[in-house]
C-alpha positions in Angstrom: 4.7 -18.0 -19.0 5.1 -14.6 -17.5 5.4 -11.8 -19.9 8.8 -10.0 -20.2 7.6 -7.0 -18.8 8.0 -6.2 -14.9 5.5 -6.0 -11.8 6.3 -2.9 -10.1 5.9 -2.3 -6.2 6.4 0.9 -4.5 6.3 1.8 -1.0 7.7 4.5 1.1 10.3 2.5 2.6 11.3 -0.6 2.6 8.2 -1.9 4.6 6.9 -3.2 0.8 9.4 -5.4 0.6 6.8 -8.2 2.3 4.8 -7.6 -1.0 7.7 -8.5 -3.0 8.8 -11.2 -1.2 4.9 -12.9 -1.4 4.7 -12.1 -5.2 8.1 -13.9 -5.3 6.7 -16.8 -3.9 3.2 -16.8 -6.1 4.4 -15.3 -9.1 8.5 -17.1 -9.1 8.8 -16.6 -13.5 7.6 -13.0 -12.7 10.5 -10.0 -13.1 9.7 -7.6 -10.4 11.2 -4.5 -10.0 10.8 -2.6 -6.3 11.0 1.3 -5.4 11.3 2.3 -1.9 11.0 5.7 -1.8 13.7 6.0 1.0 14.8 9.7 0.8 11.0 10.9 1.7 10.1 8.4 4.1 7.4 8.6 5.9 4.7 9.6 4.5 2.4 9.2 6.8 2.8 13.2 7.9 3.0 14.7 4.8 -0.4 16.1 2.9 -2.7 14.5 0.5 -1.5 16.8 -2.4 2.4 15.7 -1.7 1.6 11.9 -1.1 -0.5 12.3 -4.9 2.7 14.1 -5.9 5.2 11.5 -5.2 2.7 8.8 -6.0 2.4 10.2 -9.9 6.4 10.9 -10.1 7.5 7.2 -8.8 4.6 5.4 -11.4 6.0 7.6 -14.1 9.1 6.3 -13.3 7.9 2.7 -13.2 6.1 3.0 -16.4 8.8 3.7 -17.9 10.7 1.2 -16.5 8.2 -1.1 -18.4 6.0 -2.0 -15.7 2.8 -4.1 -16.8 1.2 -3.8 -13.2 2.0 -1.3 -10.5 1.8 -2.4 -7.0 1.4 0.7 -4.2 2.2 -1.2 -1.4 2.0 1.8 0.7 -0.6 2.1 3.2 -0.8 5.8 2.8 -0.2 6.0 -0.3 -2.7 3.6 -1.2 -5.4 5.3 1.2 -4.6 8.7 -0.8 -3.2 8.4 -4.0 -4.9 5.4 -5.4 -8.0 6.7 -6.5 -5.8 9.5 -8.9 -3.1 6.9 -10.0 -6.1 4.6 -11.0 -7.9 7.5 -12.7 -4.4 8.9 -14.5 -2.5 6.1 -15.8 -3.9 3.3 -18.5 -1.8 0.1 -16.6 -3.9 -1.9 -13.7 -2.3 0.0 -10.3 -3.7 -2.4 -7.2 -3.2 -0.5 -3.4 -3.0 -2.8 -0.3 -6.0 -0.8 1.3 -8.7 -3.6 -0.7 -6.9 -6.8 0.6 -5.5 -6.1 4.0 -9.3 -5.0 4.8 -10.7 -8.4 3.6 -8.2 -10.1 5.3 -9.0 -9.1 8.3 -12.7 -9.3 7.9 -11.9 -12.9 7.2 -10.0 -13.5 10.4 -12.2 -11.6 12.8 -14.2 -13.2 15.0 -15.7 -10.2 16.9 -16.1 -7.8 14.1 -14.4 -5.2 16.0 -11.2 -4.5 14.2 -8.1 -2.7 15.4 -6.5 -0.4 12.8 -2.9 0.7 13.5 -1.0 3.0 10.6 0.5 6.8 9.8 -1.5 9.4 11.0 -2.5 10.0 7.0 -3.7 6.5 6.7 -5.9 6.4 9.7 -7.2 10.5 9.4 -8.4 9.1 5.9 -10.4 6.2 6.9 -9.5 4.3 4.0 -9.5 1.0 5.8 -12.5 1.7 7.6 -14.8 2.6 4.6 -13.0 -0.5 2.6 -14.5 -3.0 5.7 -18.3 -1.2 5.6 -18.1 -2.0 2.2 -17.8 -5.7 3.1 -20.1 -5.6 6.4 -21.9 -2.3 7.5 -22.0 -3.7 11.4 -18.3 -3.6 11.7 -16.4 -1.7 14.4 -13.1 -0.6 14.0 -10.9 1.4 16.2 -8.6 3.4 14.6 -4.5 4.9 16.1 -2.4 6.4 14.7 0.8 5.4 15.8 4.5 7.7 14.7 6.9 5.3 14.7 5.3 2.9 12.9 7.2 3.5 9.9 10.5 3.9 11.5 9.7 0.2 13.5 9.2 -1.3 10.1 12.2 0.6 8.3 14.9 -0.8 11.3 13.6 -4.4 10.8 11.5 -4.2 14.6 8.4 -5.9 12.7 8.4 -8.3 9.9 4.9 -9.8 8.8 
């Protein structure tokens, strides 16, 4: 029986909406509440101090929303705020960075691994250090690519 308390998930956008829609199916008693920080999107060219910034105001919010769990389904934001969200607040706060690197792992047969994101997520090499944790004789190749975000936010890529 799921506890009355929510799952929160935040992204940038609406891009985290997949991450609510896949909890939906895994978690269907679960109430889950979803911010998509629409009025500051992207964040993919904004710095480290702004993306920690809005990353600490929207988990304040969902905390006292009544979140139990806080979901940063925010490539960038999990690349660059995680670590201080983690550190800051007393709830479990999960970042995609962690399970979209061991998915792929899984699925590679190569172990080259292409990397596409903001120009924040890739300049941090959060998904890069996240797969040399799992195997140090991966290769990646990392781009940056602008409209990324805006692709995902008009409904171009679904996935």
């Amino acid at each position: 029986m799921a506890s009355s308390q929510p799952i929160a998930v935040f992204d940038s956008g609406l891009g985290g909406l997949t991450v609510v829609k896949a909890l939906q199916k895994i978690l269907p008693n679960e109430s889950i509440i979803y911010f998509g920080d629409t009025a500051r999107v992207p964040y993919g060219n904004k710095s480290q101090n702004l993306i920690q910034e809005y990353g600490k105001e929207i988990t304040e919010f969902l905390i006292n929303k009544g979140a139990k769990i806080v979901i940063v389904a925010c490539n960038t934001a999990s690349a660059l705020a995680l670590p201080l969200l983690k550190k800051t607040y007393d709830i479990p706060i999960i970042g995609v960075i962690e399970p979209g690197a061991e998915k792929a792992y899984a699925v590679t047969k190569s172990k080259t691994i292409g990397i596409i994101g903001t120009l924040a997520t890739i300049q941090s090499e959060a998904y890069e250090k996240e797969l040399l944790t799992l195997d140090d004789s991966i290769d990646t190749k990392g781009m940056a690519c602008p409209l990324f975000v805006p692709l995902v936010e008009e409904g171009w890529l679904e996935g």
